[in-house]
MDAnalysis code that builds the backbone (N, CA, C; Angstrom):
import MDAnalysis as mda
import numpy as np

u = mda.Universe.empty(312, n_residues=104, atom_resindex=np.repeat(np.arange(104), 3), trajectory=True)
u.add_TopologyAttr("name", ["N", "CA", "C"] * 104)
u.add_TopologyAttr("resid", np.arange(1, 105))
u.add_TopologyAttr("resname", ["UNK", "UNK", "UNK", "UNK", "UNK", "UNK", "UNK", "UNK", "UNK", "UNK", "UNK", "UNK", "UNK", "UNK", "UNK", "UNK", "UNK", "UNK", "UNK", "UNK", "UNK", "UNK", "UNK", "UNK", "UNK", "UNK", "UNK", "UNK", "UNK", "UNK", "UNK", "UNK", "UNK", "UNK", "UNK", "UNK", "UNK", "UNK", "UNK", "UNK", "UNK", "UNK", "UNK", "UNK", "UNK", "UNK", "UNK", "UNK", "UNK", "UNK", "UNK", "UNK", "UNK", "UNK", "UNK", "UNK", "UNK", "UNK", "UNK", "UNK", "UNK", "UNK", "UNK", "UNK", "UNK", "UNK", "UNK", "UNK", "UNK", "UNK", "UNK", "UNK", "UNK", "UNK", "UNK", "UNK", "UNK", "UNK", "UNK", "UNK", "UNK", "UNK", "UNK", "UNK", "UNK", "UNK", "UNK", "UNK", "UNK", "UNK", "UNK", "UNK", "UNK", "UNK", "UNK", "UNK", "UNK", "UNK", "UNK", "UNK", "UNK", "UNK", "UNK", "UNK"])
u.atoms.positions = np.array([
    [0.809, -1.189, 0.000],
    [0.000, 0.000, 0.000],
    [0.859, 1.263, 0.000],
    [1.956, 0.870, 0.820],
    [2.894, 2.288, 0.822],
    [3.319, 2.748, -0.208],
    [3.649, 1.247, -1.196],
    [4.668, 2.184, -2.301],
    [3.639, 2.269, -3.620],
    [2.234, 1.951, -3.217],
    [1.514, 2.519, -4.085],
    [1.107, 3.644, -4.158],
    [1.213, 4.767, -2.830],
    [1.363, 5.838, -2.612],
    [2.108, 6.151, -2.601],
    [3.539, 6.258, -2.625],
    [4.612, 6.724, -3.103],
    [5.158, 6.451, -4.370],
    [4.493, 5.744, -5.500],
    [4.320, 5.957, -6.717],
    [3.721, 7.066, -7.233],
    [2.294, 7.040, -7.019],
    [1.292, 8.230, -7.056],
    [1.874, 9.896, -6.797],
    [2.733, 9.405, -5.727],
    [3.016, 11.141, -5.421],
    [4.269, 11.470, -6.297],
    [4.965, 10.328, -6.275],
    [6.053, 10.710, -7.779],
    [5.765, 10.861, -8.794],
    [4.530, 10.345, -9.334],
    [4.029, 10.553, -10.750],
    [3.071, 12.261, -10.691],
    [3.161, 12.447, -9.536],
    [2.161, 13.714, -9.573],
    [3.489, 15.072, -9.190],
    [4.482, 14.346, -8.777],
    [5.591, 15.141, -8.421],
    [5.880, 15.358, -9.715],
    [6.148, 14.875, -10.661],
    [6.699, 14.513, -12.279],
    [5.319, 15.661, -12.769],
    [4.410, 15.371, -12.680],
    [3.433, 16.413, -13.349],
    [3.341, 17.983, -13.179],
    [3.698, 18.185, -12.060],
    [3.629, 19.209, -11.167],
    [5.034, 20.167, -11.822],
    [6.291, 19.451, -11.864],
    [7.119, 19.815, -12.130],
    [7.338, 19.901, -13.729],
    [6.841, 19.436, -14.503],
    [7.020, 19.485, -15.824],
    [5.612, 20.754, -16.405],
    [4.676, 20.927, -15.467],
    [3.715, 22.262, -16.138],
    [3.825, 23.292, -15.432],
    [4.908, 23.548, -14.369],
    [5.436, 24.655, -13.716],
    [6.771, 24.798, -15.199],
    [7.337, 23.890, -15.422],
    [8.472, 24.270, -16.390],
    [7.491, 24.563, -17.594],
    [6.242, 24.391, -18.098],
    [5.833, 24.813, -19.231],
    [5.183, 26.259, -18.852],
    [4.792, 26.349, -18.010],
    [4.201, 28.115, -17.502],
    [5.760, 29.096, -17.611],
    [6.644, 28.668, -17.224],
    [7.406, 28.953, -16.640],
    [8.087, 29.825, -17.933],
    [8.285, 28.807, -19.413],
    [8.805, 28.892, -20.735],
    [7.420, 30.244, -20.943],
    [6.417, 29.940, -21.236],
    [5.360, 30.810, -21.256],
    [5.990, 32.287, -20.686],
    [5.620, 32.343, -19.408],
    [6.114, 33.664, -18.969],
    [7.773, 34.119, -19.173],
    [8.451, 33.705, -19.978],
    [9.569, 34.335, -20.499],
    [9.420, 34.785, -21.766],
    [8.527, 34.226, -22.267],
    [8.538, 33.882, -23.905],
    [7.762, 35.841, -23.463],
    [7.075, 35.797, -22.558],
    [6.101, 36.776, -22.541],
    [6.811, 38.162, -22.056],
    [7.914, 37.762, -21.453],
    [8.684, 39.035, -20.222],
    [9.408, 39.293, -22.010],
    [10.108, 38.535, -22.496],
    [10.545, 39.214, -23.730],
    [9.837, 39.760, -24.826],
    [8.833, 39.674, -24.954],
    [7.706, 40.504, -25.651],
    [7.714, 41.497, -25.370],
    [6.906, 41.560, -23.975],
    [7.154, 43.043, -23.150],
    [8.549, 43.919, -23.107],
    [8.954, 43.258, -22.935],
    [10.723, 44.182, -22.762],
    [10.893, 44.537, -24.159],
    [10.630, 43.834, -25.178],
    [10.436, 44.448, -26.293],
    [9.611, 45.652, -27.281],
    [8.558, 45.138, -26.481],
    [7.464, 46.233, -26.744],
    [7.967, 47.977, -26.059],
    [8.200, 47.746, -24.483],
    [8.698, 48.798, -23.693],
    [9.804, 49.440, -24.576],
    [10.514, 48.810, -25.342],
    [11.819, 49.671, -25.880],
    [11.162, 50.371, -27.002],
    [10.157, 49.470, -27.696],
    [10.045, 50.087, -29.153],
    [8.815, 51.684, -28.669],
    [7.941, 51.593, -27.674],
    [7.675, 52.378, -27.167],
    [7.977, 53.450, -26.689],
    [9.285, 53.355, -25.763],
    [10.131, 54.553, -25.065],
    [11.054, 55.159, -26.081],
    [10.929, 54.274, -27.267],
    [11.497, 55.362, -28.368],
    [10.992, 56.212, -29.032],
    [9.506, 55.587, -29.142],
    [8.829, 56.308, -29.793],
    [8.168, 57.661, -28.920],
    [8.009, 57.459, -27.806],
    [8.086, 58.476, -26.863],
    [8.977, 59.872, -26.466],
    [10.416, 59.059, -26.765],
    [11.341, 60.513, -27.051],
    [11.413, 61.175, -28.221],
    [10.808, 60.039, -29.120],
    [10.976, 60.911, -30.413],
    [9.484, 61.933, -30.056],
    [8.458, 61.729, -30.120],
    [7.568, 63.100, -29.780],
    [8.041, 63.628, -28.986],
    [8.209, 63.644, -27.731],
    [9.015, 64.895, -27.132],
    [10.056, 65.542, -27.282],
    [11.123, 64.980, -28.283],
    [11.827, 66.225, -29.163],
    [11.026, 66.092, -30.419],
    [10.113, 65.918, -31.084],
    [9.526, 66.835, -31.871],
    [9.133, 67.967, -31.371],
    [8.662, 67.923, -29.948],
    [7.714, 68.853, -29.475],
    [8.654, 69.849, -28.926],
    [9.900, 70.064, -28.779],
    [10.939, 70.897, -28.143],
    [11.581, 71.903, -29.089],
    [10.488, 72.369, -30.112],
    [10.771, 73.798, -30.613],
    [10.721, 73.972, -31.972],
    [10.428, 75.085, -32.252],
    [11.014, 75.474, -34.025],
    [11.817, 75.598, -33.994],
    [12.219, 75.721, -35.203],
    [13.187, 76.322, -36.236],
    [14.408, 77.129, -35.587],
    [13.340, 78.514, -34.763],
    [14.242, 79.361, -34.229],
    [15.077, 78.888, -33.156],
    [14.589, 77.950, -31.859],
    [15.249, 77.921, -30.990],
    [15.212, 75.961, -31.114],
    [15.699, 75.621, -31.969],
    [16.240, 74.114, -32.482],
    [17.387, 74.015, -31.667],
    [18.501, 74.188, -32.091],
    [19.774, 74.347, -31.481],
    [20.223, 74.516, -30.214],
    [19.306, 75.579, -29.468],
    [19.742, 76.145, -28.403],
    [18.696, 75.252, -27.634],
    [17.565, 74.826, -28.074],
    [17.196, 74.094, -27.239],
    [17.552, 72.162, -26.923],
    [18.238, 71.802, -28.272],
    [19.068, 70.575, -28.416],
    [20.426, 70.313, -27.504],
    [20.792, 71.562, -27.142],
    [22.019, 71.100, -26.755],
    [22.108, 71.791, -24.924],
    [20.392, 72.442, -24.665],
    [20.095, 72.703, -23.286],
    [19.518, 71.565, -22.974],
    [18.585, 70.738, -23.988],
    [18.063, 69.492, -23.482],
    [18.335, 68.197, -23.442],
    [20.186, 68.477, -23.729],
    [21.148, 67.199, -24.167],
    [21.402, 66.616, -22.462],
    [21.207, 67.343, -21.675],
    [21.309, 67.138, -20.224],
    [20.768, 66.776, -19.114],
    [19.062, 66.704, -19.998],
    [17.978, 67.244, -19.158],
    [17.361, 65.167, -19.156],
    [16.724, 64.991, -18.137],
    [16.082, 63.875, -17.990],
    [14.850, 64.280, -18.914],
    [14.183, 63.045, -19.523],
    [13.166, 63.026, -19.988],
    [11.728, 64.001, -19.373],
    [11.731, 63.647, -17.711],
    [10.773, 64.317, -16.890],
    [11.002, 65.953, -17.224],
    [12.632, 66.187, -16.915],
    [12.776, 67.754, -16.807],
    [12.271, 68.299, -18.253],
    [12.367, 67.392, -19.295],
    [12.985, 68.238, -20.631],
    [11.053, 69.281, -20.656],
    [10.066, 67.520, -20.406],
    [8.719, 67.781, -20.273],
    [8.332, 69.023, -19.658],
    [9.220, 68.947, -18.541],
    [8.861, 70.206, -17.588],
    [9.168, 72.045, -18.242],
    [10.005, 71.670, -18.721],
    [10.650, 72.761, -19.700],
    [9.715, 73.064, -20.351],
    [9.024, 72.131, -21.152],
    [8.454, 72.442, -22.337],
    [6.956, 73.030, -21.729],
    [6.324, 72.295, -20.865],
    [5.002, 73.166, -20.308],
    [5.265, 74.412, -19.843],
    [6.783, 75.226, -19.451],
    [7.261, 76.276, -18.538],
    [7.024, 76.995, -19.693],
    [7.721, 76.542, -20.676],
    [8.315, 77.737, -21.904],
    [6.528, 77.999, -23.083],
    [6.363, 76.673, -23.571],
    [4.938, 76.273, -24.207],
    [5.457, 76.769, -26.162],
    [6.833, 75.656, -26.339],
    [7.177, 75.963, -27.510],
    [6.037, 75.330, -28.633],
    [5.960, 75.948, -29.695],
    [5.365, 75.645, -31.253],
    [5.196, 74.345, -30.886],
    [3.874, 73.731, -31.385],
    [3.167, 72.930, -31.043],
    [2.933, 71.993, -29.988],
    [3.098, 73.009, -28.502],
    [2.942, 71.350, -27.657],
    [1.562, 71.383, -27.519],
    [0.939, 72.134, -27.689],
    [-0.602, 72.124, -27.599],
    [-0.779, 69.925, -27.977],
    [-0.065, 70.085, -29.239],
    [-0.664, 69.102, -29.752],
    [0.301, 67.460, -29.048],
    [1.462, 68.045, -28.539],
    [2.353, 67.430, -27.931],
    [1.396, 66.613, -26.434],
    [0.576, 68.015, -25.830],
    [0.333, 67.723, -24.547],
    [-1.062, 67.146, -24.823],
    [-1.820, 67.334, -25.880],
    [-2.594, 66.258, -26.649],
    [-2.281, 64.981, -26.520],
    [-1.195, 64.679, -27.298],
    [-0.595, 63.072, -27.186],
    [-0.503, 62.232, -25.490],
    [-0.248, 63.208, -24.903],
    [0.527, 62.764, -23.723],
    [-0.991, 62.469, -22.921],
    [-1.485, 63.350, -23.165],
    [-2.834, 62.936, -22.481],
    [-3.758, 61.790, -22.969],
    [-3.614, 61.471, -24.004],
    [-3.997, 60.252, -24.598],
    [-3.194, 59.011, -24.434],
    [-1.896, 59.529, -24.564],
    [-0.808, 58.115, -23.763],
    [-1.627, 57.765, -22.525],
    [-1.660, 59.084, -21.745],
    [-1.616, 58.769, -19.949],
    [-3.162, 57.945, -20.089],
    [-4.075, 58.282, -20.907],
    [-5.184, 57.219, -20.558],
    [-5.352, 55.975, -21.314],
    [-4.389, 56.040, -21.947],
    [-4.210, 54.553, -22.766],
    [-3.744, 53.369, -21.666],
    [-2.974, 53.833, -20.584],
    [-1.860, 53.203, -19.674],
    [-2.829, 53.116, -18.846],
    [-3.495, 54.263, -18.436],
    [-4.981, 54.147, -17.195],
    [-5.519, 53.000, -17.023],
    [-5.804, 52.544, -18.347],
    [-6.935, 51.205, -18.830],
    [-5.807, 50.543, -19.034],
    [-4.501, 50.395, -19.177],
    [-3.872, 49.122, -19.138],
    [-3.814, 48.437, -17.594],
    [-3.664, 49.560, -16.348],
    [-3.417, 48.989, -15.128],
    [-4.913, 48.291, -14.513],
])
């Protein structure tokens, strides 16, 4: 009787352990998606916010003040100052921020 129960729990030990290793493949397969997605995203993210960091006139002077600046500050800059088009900049951002709302 014993080692018919200690068959049983090895064969369920064997099960247990082989669909934790298939979840397991799953959620990597998935963390690299994501980590992928996050990059192609946060690029596309800096690229609108230096679109949104000026004309023509102050290109330059503002490229090489915002070569320093964290992503947060550069933002902060740009609502302080309110260069050529962030209207439509702070458009986007507000549509990001509720896109992410409904992701959490």
């Amino acid at each position: 009787m014993g080692f018919a129960v200690a068959i049983v729990m090895c064969a369920l030990l064997i099960a247990s352990t082989t669909e934790s290793q298939h979840n397991e493949a799953i959620l990597r397969a998935r963390i690299v998606t994501l980590t992928a997605e996050n990059q192609r995203n946060g690029v596309a993210l800096h690229a609108r916010l230096a679109a949104c960091e000026g004309g023509p006139a102050d290109l330059a002077r503002s490229r090489a003040a915002s070569a320093l600046l964290t992503p947060e500050q550069r933002a902060q800059h740009l609502a302080a100052n309110g260069p050529q088009g962030f209207d439509v900049c702070a458009r986007m951002e507000s549509a990001d921020r509720a896109v992410l709302e409904t992701l959490k």
